[in-house]
C-alpha positions in Angstrom: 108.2 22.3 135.9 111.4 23.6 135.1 113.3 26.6 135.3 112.0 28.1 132.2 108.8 27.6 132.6 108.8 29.4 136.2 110.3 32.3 134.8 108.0 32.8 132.1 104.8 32.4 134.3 106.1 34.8 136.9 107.0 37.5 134.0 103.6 36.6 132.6 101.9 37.5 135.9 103.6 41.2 136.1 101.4 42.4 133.0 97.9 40.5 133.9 95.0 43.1 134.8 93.8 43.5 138.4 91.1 42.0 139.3 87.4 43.3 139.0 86.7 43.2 142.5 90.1 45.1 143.8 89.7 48.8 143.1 92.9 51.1 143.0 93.7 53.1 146.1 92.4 56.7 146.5 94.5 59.1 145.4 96.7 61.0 148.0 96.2 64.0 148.0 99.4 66.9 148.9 99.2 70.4 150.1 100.3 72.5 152.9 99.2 72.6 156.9 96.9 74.7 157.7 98.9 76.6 160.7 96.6 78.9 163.2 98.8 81.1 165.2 97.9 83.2 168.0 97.8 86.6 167.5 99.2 88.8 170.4 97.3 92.3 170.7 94.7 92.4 168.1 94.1 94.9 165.9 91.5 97.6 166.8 88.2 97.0 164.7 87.0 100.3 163.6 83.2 100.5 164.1 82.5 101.3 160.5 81.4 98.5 158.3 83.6 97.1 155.1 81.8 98.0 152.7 82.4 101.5 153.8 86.2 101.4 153.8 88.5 102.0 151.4 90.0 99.2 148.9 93.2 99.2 151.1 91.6 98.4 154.2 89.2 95.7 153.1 92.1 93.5 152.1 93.5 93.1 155.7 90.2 92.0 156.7 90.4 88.1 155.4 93.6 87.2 155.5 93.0 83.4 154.0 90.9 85.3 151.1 92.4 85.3 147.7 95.4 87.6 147.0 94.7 90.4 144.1 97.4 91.8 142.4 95.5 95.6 141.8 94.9 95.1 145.7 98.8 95.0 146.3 99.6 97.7 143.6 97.1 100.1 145.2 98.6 98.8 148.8 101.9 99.1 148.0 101.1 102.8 146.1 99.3 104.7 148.9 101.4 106.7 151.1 102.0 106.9 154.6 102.4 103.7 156.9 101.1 100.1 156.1 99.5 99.4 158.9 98.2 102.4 159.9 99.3 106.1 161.9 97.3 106.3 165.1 98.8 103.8 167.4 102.3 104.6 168.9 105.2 102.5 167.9 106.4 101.1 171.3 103.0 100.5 172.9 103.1 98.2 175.2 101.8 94.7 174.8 101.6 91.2 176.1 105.3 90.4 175.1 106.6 93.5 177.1 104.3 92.7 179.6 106.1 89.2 180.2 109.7 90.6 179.9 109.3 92.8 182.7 107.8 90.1 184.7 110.6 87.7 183.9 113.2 91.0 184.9 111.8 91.3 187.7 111.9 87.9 188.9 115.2 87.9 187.9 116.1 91.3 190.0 114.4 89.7 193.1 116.9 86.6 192.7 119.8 88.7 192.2 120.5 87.4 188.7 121.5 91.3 188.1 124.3 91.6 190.4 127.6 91.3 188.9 130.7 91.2 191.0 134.3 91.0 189.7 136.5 90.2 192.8 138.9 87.7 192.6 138.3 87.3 189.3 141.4 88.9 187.4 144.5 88.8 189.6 144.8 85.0 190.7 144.2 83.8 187.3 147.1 85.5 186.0 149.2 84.3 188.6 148.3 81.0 187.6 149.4 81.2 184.2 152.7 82.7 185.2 153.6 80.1 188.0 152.1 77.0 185.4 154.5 79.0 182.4 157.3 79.1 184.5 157.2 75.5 185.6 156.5 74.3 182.4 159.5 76.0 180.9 162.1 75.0 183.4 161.0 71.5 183.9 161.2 70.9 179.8 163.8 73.3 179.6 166.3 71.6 182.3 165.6 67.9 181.0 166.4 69.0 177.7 169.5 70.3 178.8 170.6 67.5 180.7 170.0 65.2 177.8 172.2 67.7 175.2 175.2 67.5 178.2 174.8 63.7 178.3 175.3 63.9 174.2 177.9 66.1 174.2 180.3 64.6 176.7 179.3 61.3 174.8 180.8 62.6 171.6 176.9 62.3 169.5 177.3 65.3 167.9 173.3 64.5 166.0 172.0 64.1 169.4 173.4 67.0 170.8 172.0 69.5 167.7 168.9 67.4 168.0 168.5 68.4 171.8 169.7 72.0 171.0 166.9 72.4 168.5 163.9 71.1 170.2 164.8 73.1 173.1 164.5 76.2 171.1 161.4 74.6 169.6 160.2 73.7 173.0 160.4 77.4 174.6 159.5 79.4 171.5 155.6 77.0 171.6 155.6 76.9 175.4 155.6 80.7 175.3 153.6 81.2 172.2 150.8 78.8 173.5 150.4 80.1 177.2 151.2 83.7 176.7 149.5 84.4 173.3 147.4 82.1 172.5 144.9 81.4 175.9 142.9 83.9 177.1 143.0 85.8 180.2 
């Protein structure tokens, strides 16, 4: 067989028909999770039956039921509070409950106690003695250098040196005394 002929046979196969015996894979089928979440301090049931409430309230009562849109006009229409008058806004609940818990475990390891001593004063001493170091170390070898170029007669070396020692202080100073925090 030649080249030809293998080309044409393979093309050939793309279009033949499946067989009888090999049905096609199920369809996939896409939608979203189903997500249960837990519910912290359910709602008080009222001891009256559905039927018996009003339109409003009947549509709380399935949540995974179907959504009507006169149910949210009349919902979104009837004065007062959504979900209701009675209970007191800062009631307390399982979340509070397990915030104070975790405060007070936190008071008992003395996670509260904030002290400030030595915090303030030595720091800033620091950053003067590490300033002042900084700017007559770089300061002084730079000088040096522009002597050595003057009394050699390199008047480019010497305006060089001159200019990054101005350079040299004015970022020495803006970098440790503006920019870093105390």
């Amino acid at each position: 067989m030649n080249r030809r002929a293998l080309y044409l046979s393979a093309q050939n196969q793309q279009f033949r028909a499946m067989p009888e015996g090999s049905g096609d894979p199920p369809p996939k089928r896409y939608g979203f999770k189903v997500r249960d979440f837990e519910r912290a301090n359910e709602p008080r049931r009222d001891a009256a039956s559905p039927e018996s409430r009003a339109p409003a309230e009947r549509s709380t009562e399935d949540p995974a039921g179907p959504i009507d849109v006169y149910q949210l006009h009349a919902d979104a229409s009837t004065p007062g509070p959504v979900l209701g008058h009675e209970a007191p806004v800062d009631r307390p609940n399982q979340i509070h409950i397990m915030l104070r818990e975790n405060a007070a475990i936190d008071a008992a390891a003395g996670m509260d106690e904030v002290s400030l001593e030595g915090t303030s004063r030595p720091r800033r001493l620091r950053r003067w003695r590490d300033y002042l170091l900084l700017l007559v170390g770089g300061d002084t070898l730079l000088a040096v250098l522009a002597t050595h170029a003057h009394r050699a007669g390199d008047i480019f070396l010497f305006a060089s040196t001159i200019g990054g020692l101005g350079a040299y202080t004015a970022g020495v100073t803006w970098v440790v005394l503006f920019l870093m925090d105390y």
